[in-house]
PDB file of N, CA, C and O in Angstrom, chain B, residues numbered from 101:
ATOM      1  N   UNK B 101     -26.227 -16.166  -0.503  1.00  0.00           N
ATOM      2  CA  UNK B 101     -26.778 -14.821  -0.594  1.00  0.00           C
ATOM      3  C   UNK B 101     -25.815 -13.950  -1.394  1.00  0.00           C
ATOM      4  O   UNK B 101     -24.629 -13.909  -1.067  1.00  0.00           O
ATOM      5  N   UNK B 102     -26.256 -13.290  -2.377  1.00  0.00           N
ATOM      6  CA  UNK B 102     -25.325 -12.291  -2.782  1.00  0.00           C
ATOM      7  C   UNK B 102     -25.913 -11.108  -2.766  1.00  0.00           C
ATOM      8  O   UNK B 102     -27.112 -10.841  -2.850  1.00  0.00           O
ATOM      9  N   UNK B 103     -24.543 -10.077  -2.599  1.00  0.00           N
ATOM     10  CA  UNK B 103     -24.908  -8.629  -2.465  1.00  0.00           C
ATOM     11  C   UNK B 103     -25.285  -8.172  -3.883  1.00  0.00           C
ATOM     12  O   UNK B 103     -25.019  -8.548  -5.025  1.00  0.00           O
ATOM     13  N   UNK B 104     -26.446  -6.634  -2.993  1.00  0.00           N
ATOM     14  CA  UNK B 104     -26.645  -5.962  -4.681  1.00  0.00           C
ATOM     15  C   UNK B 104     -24.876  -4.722  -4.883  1.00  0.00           C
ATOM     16  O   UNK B 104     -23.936  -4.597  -4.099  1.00  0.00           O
ATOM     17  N   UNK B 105     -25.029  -4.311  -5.731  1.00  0.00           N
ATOM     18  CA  UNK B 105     -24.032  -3.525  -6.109  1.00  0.00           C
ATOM     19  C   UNK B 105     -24.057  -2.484  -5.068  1.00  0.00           C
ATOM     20  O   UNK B 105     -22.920  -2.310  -4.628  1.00  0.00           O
ATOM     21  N   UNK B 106     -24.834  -1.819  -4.579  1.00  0.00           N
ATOM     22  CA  UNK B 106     -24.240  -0.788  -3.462  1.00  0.00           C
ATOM     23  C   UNK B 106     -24.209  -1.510  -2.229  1.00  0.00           C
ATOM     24  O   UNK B 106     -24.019  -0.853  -1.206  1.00  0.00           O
ATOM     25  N   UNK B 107     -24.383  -2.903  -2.138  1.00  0.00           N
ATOM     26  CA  UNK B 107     -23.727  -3.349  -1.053  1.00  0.00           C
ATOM     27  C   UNK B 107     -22.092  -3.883  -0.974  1.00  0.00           C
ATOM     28  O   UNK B 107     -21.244  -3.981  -0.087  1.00  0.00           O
ATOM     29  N   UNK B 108     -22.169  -4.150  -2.359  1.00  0.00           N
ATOM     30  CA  UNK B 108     -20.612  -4.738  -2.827  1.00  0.00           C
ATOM     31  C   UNK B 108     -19.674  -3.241  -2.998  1.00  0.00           C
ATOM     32  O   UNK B 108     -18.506  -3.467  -2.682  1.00  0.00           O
ATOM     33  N   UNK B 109     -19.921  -1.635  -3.459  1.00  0.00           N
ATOM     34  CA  UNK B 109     -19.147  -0.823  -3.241  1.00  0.00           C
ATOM     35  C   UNK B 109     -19.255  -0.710  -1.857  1.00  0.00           C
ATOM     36  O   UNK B 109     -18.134  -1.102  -1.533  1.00  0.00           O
ATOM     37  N   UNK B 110     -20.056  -0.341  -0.412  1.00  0.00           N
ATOM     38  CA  UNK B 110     -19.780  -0.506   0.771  1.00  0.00           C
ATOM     39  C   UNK B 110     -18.188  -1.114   0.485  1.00  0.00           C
ATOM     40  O   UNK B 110     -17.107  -0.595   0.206  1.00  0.00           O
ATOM     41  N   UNK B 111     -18.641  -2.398   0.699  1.00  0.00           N
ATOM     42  CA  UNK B 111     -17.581  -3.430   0.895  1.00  0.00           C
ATOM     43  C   UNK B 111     -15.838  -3.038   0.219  1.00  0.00           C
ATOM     44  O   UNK B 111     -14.673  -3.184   0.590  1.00  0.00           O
ATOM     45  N   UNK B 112     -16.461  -2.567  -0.771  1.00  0.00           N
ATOM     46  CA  UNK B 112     -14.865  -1.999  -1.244  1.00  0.00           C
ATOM     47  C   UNK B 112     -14.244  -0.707  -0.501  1.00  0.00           C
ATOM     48  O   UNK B 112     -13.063  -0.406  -0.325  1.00  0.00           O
ATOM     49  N   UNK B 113     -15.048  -0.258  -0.244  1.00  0.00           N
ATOM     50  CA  UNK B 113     -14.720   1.232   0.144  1.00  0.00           C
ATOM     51  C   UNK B 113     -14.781   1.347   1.383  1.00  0.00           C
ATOM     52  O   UNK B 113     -15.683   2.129   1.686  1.00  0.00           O
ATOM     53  N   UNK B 114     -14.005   0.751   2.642  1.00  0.00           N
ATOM     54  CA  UNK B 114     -14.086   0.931   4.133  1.00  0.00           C
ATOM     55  C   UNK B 114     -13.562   2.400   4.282  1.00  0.00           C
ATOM     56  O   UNK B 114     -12.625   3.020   3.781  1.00  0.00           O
ATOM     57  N   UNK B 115     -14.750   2.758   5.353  1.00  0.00           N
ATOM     58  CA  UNK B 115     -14.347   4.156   5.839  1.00  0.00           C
ATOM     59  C   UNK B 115     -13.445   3.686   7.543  1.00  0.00           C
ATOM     60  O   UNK B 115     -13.493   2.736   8.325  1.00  0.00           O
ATOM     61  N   UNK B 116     -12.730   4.925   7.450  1.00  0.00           N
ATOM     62  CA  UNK B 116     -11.349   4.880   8.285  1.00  0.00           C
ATOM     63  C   UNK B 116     -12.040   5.147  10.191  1.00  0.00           C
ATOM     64  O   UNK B 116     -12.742   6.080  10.582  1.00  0.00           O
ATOM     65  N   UNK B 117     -11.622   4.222  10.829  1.00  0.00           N
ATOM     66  CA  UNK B 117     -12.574   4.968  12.476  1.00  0.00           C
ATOM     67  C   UNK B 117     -11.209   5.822  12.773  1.00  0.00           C
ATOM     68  O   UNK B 117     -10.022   5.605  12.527  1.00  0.00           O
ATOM     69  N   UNK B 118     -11.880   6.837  13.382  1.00  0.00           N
ATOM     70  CA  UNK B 118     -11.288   7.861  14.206  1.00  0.00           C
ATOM     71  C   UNK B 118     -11.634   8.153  14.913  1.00  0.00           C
ATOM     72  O   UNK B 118     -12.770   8.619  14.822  1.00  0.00           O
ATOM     73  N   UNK B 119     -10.842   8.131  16.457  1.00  0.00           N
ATOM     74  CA  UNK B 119     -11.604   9.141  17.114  1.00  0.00           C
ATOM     75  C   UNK B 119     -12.305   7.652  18.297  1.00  0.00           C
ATOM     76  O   UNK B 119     -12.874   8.010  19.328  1.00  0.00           O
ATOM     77  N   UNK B 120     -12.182   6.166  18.012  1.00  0.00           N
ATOM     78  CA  UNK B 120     -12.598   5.562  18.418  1.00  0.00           C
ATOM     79  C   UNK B 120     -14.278   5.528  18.208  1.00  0.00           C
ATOM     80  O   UNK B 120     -15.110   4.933  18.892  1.00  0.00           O
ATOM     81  N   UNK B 121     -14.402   6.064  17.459  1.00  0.00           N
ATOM     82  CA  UNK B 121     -16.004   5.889  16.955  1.00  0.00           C
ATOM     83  C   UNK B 121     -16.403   5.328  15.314  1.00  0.00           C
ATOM     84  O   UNK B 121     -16.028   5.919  14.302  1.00  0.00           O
ATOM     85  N   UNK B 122     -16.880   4.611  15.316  1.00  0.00           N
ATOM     86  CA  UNK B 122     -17.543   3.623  14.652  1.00  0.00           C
ATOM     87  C   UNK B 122     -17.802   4.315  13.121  1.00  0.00           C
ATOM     88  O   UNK B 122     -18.899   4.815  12.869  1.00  0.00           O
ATOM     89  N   UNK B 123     -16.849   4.306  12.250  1.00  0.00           N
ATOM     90  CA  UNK B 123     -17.820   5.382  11.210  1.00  0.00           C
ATOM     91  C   UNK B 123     -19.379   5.159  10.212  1.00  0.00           C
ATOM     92  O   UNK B 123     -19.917   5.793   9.305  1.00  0.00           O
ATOM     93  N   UNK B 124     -19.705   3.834  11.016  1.00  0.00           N
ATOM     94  CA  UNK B 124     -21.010   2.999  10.086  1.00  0.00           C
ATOM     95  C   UNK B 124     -21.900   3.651  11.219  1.00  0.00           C
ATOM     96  O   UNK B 124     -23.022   3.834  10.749  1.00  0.00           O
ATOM     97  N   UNK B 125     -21.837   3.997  12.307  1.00  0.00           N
ATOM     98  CA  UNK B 125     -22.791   4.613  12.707  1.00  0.00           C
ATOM     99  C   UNK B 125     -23.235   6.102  12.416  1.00  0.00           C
ATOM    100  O   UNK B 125     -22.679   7.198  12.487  1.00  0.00           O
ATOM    101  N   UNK B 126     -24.508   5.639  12.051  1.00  0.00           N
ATOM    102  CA  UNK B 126     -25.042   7.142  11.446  1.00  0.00           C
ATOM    103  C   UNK B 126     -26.325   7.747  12.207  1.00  0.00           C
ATOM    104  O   UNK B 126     -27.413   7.392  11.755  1.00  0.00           O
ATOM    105  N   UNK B 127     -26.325   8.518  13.181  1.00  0.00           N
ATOM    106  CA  UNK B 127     -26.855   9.140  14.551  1.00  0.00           C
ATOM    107  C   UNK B 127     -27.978   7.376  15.591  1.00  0.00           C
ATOM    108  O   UNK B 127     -28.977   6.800  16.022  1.00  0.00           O
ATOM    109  N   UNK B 128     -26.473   7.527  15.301  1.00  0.00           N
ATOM    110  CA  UNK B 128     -26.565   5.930  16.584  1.00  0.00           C
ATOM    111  C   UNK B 128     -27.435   4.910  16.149  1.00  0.00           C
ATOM    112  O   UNK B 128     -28.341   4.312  16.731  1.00  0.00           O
ATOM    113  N   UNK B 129     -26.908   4.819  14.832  1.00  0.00           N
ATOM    114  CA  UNK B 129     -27.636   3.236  14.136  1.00  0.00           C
ATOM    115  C   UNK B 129     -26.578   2.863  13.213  1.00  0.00           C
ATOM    116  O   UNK B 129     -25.670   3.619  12.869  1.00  0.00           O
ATOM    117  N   UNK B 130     -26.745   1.581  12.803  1.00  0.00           N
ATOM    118  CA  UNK B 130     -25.790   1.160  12.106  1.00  0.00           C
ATOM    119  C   UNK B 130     -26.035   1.258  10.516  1.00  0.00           C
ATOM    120  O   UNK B 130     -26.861   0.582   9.903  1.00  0.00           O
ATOM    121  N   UNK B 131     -25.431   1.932  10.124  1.00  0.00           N
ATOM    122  CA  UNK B 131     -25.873   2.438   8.553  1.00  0.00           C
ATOM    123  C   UNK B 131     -25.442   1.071   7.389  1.00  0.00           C
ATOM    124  O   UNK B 131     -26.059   0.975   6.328  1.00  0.00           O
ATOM    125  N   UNK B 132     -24.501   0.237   7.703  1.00  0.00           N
ATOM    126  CA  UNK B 132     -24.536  -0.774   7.018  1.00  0.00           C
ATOM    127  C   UNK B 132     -24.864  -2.414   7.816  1.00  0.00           C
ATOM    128  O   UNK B 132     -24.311  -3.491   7.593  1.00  0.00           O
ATOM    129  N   UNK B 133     -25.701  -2.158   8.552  1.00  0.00           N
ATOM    130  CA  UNK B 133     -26.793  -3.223   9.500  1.00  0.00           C
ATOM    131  C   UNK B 133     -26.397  -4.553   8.764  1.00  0.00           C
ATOM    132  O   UNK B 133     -25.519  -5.317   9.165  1.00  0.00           O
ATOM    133  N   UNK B 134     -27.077  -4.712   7.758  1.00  0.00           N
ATOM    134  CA  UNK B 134     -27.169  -5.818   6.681  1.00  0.00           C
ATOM    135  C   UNK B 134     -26.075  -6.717   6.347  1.00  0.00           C
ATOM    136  O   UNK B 134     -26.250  -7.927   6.202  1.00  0.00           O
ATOM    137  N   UNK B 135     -24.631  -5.980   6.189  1.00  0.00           N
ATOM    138  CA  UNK B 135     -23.592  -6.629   5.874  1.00  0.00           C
ATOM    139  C   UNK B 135     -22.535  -6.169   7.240  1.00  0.00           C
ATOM    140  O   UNK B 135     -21.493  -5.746   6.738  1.00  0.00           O
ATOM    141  N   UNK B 136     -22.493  -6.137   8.055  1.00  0.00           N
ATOM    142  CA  UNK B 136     -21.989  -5.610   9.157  1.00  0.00           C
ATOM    143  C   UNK B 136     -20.748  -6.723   9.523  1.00  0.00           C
ATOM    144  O   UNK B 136     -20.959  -7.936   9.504  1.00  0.00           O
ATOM    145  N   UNK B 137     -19.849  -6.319   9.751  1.00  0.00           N
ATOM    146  CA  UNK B 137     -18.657  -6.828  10.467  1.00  0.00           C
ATOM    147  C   UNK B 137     -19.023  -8.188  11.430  1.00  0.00           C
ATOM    148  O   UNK B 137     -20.071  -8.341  12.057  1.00  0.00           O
ATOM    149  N   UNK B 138     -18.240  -8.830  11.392  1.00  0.00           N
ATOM    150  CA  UNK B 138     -18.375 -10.200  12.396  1.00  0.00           C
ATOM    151  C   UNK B 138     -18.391  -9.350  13.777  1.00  0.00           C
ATOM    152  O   UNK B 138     -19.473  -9.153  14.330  1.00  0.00           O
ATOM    153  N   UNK B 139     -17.272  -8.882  14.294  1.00  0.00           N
ATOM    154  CA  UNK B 139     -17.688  -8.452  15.549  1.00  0.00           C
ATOM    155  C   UNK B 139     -18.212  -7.311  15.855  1.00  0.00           C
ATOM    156  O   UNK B 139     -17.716  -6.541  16.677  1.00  0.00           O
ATOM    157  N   UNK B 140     -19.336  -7.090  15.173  1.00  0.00           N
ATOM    158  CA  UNK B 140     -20.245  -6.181  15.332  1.00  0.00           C
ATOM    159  C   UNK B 140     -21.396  -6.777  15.495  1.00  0.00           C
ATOM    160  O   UNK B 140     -22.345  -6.308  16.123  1.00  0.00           O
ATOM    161  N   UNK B 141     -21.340  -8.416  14.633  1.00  0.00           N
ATOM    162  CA  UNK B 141     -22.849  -8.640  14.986  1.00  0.00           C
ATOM    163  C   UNK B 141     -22.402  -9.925  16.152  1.00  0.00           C
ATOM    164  O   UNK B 141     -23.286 -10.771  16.286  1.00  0.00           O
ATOM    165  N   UNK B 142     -21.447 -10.090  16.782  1.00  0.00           N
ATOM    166  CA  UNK B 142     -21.173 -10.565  18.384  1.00  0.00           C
ATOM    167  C   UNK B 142     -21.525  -9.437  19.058  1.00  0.00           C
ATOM    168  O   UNK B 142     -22.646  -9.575  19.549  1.00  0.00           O
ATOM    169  N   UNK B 143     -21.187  -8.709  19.215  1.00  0.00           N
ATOM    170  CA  UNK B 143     -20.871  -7.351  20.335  1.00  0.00           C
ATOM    171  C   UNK B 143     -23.002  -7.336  20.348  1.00  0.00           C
ATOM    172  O   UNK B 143     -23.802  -7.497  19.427  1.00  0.00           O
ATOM    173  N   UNK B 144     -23.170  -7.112  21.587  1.00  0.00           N
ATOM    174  CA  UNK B 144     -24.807  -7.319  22.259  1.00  0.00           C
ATOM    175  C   UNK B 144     -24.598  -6.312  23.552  1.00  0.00           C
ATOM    176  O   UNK B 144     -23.936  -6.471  24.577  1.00  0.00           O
ATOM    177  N   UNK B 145     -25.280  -5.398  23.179  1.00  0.00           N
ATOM    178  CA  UNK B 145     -26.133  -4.098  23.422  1.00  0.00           C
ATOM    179  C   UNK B 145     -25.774  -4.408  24.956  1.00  0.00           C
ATOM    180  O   UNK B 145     -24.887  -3.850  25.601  1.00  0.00           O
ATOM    181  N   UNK B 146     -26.571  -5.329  25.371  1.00  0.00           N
ATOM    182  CA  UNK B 146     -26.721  -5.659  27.218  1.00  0.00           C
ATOM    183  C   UNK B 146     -25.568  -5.770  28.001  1.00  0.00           C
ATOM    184  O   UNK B 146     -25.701  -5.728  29.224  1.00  0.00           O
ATOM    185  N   UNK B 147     -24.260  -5.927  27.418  1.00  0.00           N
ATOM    186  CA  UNK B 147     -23.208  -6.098  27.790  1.00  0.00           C
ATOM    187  C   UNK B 147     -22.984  -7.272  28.574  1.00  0.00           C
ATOM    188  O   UNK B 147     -22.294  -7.117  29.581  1.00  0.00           O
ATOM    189  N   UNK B 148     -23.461  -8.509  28.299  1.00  0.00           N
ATOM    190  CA  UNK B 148     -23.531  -9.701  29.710  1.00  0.00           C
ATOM    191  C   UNK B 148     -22.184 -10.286  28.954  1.00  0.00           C
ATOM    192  O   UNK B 148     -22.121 -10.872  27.873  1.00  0.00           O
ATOM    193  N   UNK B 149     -21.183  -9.955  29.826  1.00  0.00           N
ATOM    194  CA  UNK B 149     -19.472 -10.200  28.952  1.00  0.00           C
ATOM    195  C   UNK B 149     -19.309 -11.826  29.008  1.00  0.00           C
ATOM    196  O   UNK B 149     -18.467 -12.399  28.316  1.00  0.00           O
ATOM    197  N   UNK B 150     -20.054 -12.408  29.757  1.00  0.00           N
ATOM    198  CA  UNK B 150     -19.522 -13.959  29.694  1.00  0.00           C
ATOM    199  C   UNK B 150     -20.259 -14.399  28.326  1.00  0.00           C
ATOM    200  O   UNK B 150     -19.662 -14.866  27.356  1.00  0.00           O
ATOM    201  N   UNK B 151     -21.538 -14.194  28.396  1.00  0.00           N
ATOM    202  CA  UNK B 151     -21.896 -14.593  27.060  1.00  0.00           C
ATOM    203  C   UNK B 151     -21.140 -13.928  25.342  1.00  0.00           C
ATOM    204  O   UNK B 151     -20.904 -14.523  24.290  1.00  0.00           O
ATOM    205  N   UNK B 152     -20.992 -12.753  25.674  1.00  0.00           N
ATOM    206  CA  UNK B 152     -19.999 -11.986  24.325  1.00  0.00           C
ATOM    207  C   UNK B 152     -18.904 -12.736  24.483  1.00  0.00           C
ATOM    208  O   UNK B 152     -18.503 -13.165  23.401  1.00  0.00           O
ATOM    209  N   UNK B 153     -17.977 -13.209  25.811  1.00  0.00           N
ATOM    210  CA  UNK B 153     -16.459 -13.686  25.782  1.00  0.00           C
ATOM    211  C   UNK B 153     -16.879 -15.322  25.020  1.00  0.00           C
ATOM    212  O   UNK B 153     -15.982 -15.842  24.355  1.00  0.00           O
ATOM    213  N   UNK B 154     -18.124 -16.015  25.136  1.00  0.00           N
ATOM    214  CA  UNK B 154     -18.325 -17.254  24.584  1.00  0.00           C
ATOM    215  C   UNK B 154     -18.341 -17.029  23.283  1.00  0.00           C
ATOM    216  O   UNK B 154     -17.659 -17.588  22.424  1.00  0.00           O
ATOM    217  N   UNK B 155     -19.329 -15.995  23.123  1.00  0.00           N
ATOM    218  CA  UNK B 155     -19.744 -16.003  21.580  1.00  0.00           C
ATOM    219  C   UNK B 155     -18.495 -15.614  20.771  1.00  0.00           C
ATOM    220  O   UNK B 155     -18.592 -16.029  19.616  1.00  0.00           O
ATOM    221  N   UNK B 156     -17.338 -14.941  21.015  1.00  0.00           N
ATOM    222  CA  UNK B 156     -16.608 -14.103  20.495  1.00  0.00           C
ATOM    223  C   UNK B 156     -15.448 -15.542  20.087  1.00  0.00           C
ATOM    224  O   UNK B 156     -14.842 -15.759  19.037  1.00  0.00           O
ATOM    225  N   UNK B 157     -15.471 -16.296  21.323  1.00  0.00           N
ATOM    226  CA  UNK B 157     -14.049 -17.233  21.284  1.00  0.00           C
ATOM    227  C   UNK B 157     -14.812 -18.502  20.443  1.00  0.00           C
ATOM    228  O   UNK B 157     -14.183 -19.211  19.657  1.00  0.00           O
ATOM    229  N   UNK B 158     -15.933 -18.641  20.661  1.00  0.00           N
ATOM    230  CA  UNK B 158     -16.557 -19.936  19.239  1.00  0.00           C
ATOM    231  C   UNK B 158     -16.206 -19.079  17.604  1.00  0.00           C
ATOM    232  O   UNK B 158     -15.458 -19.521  16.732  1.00  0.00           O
ATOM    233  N   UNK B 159     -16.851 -18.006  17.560  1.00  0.00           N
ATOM    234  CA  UNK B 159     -16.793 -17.265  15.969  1.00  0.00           C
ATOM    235  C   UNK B 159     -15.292 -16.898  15.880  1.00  0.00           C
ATOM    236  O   UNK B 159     -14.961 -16.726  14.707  1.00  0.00           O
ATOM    237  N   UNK B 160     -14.091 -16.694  16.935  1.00  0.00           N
ATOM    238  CA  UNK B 160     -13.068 -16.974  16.601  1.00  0.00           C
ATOM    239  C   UNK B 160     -12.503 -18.281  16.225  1.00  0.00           C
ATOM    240  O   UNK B 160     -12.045 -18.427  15.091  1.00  0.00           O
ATOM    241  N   UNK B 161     -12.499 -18.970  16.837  1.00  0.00           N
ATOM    242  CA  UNK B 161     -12.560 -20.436  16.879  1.00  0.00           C
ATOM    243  C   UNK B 161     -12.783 -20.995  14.990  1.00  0.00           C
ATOM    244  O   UNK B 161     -11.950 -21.490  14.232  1.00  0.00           O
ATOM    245  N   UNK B 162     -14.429 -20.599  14.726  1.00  0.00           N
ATOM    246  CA  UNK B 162     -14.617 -21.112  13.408  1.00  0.00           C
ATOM    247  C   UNK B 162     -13.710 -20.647  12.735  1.00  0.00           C
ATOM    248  O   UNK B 162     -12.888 -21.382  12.188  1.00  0.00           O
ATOM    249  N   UNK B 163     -13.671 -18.998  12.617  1.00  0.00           N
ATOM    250  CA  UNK B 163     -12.825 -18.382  11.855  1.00  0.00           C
ATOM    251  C   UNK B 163     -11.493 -18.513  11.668  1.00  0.00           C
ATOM    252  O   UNK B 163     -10.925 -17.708  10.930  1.00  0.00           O
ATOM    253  N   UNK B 164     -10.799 -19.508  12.279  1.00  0.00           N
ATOM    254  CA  UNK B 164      -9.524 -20.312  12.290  1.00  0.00           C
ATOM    255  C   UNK B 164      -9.834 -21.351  11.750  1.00  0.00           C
ATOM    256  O   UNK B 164      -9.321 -21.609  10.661  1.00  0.00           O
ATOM    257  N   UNK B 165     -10.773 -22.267  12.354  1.00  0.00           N
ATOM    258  CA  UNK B 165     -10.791 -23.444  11.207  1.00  0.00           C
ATOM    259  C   UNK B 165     -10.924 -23.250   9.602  1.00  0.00           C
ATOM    260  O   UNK B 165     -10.225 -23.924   8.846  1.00  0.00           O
ATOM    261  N   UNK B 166     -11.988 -22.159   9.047  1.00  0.00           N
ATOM    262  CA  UNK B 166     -11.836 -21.658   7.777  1.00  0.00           C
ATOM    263  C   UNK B 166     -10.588 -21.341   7.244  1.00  0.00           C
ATOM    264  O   UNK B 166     -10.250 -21.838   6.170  1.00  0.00           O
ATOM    265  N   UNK B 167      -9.782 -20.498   7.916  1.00  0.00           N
ATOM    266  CA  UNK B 167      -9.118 -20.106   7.364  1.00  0.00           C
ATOM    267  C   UNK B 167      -7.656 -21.569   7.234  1.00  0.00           C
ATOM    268  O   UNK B 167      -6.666 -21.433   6.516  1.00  0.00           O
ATOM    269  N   UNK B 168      -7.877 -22.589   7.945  1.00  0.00           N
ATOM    270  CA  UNK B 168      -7.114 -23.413   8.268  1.00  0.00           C
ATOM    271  C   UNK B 168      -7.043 -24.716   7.095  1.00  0.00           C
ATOM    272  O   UNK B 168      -6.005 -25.222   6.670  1.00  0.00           O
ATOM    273  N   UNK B 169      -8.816 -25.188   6.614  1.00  0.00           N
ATOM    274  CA  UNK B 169      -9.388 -25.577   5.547  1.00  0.00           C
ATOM    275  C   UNK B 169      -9.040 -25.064   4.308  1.00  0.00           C
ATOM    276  O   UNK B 169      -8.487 -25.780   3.473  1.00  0.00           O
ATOM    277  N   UNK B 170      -9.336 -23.765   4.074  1.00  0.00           N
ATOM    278  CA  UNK B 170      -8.740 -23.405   3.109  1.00  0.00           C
ATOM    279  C   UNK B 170      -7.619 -22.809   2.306  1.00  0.00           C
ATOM    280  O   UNK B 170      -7.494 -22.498   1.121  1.00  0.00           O
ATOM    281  N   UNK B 171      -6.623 -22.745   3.682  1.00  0.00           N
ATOM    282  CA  UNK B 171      -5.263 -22.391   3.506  1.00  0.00           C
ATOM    283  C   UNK B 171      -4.877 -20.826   3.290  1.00  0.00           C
ATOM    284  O   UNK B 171      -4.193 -20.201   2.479  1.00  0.00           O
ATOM    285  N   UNK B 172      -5.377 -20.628   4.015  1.00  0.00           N
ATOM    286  CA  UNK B 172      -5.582 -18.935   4.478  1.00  0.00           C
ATOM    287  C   UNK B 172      -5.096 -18.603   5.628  1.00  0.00           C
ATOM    288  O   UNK B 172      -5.484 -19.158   6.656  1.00  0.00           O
ATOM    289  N   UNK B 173      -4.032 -17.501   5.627  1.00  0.00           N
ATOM    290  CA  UNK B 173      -3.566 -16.783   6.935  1.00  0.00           C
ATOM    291  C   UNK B 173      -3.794 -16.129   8.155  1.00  0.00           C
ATOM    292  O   UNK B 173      -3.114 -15.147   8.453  1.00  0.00           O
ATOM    293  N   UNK B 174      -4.659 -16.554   8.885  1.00  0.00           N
ATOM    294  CA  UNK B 174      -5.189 -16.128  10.004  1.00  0.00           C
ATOM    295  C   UNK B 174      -4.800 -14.995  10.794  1.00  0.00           C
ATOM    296  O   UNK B 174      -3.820 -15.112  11.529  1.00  0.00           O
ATOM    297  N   UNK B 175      -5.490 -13.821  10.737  1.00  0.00           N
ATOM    298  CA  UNK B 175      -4.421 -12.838  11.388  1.00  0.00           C
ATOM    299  C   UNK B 175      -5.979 -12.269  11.890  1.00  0.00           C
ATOM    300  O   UNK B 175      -7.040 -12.321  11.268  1.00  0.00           O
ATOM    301  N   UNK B 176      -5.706 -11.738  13.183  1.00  0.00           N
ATOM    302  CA  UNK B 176      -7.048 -10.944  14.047  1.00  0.00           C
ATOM    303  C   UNK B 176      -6.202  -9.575  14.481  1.00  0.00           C
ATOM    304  O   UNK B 176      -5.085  -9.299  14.918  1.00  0.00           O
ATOM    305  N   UNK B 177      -7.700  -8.736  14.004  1.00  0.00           N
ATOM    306  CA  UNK B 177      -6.718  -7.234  14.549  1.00  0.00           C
ATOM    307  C   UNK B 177      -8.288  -7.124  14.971  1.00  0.00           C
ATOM    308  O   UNK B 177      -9.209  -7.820  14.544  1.00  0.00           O
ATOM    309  N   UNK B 178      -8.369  -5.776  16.183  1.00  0.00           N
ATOM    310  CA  UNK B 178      -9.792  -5.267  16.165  1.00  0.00           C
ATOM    311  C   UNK B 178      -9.861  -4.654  15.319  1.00  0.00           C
ATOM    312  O   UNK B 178      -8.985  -4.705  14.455  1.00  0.00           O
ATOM    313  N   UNK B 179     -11.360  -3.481  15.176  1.00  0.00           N
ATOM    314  CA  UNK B 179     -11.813  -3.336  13.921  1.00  0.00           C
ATOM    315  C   UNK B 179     -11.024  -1.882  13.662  1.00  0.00           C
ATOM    316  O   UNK B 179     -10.590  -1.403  12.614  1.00  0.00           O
ATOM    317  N   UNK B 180     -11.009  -1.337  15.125  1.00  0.00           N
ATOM    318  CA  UNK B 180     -10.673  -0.261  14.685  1.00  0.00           C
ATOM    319  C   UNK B 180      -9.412  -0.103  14.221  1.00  0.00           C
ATOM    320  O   UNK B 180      -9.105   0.879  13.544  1.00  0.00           O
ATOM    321  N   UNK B 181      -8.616  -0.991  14.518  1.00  0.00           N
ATOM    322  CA  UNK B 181      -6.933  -1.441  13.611  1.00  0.00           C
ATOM    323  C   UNK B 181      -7.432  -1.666  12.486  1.00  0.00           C
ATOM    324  O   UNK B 181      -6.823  -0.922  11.718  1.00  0.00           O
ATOM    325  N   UNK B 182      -8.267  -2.317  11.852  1.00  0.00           N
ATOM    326  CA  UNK B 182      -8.628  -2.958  10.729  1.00  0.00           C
ATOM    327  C   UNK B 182      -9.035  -1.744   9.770  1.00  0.00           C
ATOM    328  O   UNK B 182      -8.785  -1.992   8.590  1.00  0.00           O
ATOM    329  N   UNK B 183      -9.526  -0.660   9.972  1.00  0.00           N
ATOM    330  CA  UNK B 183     -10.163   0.303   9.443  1.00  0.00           C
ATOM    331  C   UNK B 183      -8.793   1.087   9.353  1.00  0.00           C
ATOM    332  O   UNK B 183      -8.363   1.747   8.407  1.00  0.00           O
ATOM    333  N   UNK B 184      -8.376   0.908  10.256  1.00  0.00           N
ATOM    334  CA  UNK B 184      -7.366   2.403  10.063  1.00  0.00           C
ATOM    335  C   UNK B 184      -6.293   1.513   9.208  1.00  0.00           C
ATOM    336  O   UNK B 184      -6.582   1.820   8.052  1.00  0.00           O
ATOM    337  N   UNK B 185      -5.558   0.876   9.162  1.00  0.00           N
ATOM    338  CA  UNK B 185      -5.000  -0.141   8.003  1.00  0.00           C
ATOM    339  C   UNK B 185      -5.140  -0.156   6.406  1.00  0.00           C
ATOM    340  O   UNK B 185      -4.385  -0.215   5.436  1.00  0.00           O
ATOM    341  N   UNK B 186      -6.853  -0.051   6.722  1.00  0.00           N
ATOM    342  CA  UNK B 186      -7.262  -0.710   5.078  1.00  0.00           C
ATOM    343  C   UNK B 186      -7.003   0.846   4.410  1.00  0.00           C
ATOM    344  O   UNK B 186      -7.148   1.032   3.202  1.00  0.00           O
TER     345      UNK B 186
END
């Protein structure tokens, strides 16, 4: 799948969270839905934490083997570290 061009500037241009709130939400929807963060599209509305703690530690899990395959540095921050960083 490839992105169109205003999905690929999104991607360049991360906005900063503050405040502990989400800055892709735009009056409580996710304004970039489509290309959305890995743990954004784990994280499930219902909150049933055993199933998020499964889903979260398999898509971590892969995301080490990738990065392990292709000789890439594995480093996990949450997002909101990740935002305020970039």
């Amino acid at each position: 799948m490839s992105l169109s061009k205003d999905e690929t500037t999104k991607q360049s241009s991360l906005l900063i969270m503050q405040n502990g709130v989400c800055p892709y939400n735009k009056n409580g929807k996710c304004s970039v839905y489509d290309i959305r963060f890995a743990g954004c599209r784990i994280f499930v509305c219902q909150r049933d934490s055993d199933f998020q703690s499964e889903l979260s530690e398999t898509a971590i899990s892969k995301f080490k083997n990738l990065c392990t395959e292709f000789g890439l540095d594995y480093c996990y921050m949450d997002l909101k570290t990740a935002l305020k960083s970039l």
